[in-house]
C-alpha positions as CSV (number, residue, x, y, z in Angstrom):
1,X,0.0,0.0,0.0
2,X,1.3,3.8,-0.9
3,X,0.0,5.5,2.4
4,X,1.2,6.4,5.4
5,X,0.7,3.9,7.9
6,X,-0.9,6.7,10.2
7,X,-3.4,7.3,7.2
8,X,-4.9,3.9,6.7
9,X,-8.4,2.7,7.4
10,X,-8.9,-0.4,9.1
11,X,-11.9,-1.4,10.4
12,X,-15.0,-0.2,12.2
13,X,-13.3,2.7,14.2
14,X,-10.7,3.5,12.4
15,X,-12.7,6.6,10.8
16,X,-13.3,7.8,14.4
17,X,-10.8,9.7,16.7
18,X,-8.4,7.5,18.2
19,X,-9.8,5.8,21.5
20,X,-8.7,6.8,24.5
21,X,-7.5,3.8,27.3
22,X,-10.9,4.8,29.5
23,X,-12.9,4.2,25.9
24,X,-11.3,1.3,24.7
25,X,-11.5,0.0,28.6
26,X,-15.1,0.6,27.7
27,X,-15.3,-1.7,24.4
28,X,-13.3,-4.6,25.8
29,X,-16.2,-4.5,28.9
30,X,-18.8,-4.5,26.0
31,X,-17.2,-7.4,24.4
32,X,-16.9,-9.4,27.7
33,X,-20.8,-8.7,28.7
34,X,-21.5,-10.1,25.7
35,X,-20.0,-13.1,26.6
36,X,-18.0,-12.7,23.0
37,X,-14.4,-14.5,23.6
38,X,-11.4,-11.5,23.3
39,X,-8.4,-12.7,20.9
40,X,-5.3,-10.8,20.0
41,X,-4.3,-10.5,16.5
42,X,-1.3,-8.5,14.8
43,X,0.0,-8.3,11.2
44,X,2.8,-5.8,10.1
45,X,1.6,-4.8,6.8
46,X,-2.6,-4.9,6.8
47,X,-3.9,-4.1,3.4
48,X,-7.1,-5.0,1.5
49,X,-5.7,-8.5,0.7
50,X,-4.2,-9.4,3.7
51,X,-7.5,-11.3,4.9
52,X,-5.5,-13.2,7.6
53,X,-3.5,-11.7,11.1
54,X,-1.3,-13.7,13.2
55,X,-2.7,-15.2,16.5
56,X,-1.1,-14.0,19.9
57,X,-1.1,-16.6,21.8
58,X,-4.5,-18.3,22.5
59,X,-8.5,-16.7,22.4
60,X,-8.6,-15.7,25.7
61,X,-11.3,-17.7,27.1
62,X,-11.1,-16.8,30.9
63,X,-10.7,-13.3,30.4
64,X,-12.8,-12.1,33.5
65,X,-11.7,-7.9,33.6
66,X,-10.9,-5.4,30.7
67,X,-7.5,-4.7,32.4
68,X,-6.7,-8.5,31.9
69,X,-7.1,-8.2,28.0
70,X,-5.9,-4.8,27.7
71,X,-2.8,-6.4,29.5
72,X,-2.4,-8.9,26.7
73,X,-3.0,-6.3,23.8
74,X,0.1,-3.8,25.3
75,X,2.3,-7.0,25.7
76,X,1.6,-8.0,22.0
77,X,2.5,-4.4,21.1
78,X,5.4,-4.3,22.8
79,X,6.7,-7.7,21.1
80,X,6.1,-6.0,17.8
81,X,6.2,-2.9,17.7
82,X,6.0,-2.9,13.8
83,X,2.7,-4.5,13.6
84,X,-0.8,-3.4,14.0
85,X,-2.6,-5.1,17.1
86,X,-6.7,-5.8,16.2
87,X,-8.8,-7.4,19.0
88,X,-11.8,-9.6,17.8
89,X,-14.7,-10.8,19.7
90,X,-15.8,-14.3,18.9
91,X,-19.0,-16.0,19.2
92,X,-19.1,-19.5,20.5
93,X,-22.9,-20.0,19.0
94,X,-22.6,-18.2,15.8
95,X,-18.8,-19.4,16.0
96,X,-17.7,-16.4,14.0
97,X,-16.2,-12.6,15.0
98,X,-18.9,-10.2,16.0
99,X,-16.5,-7.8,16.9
100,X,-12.9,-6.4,15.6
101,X,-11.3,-3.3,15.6
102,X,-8.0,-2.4,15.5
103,X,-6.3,-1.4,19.3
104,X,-3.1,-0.2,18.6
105,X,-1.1,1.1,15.6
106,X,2.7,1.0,15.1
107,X,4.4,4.3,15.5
């Protein structure tokens, strides 16, 4: 892709204002009411072809707290820095994502 990485649209928020840690404390509680299973997902070069992210670690399944999965998203961050971190909510009846939006960008 041509743009700038700090241009590019990629996903649902990604049009809005960046979140702030309070707000996207707020969406991971959303996803966890909804009994939706949080995973971690990165990829270094997203583009409209690049259908599939690398898995960090596993779907987190006993994530009982925001704080827990926020946890997980700044440590996937940190171990690459170049990527673009996404967290996706699953559904275990409609076994599918109901939710993803991308948490953190690389710098």
């Amino acid at each position: 892709m041509t743009e700038p990485v700090s241009t590019r649209r990629l996903e649902t928020f990604s049009y809005l204002p960046p979140l702030f840690d309070d707000e996207l404390a707020l969406q991971v509680g959303s996803i966890l009411e909804r009994r939706l299973v949080p995973a971690i997902e990165y990829a270094t070069d997203p583009g409209p072809r690049t259908v599939y992210w690398s898995m960090w670690k596993l779907p987190m399944f006993d994530a009982a707290t925001a704080g827990q999965v926020l946890a997980e998203v700044d440590a996937c961050a940190r171990a690459h820095p170049e990527a673009f971190v996404k967290l996706t909510g699953y559904d275990a009846k409609r076994q599918g994502q109901v939710a993803s939006f991308v948490v953190r960008r690389p710098a």
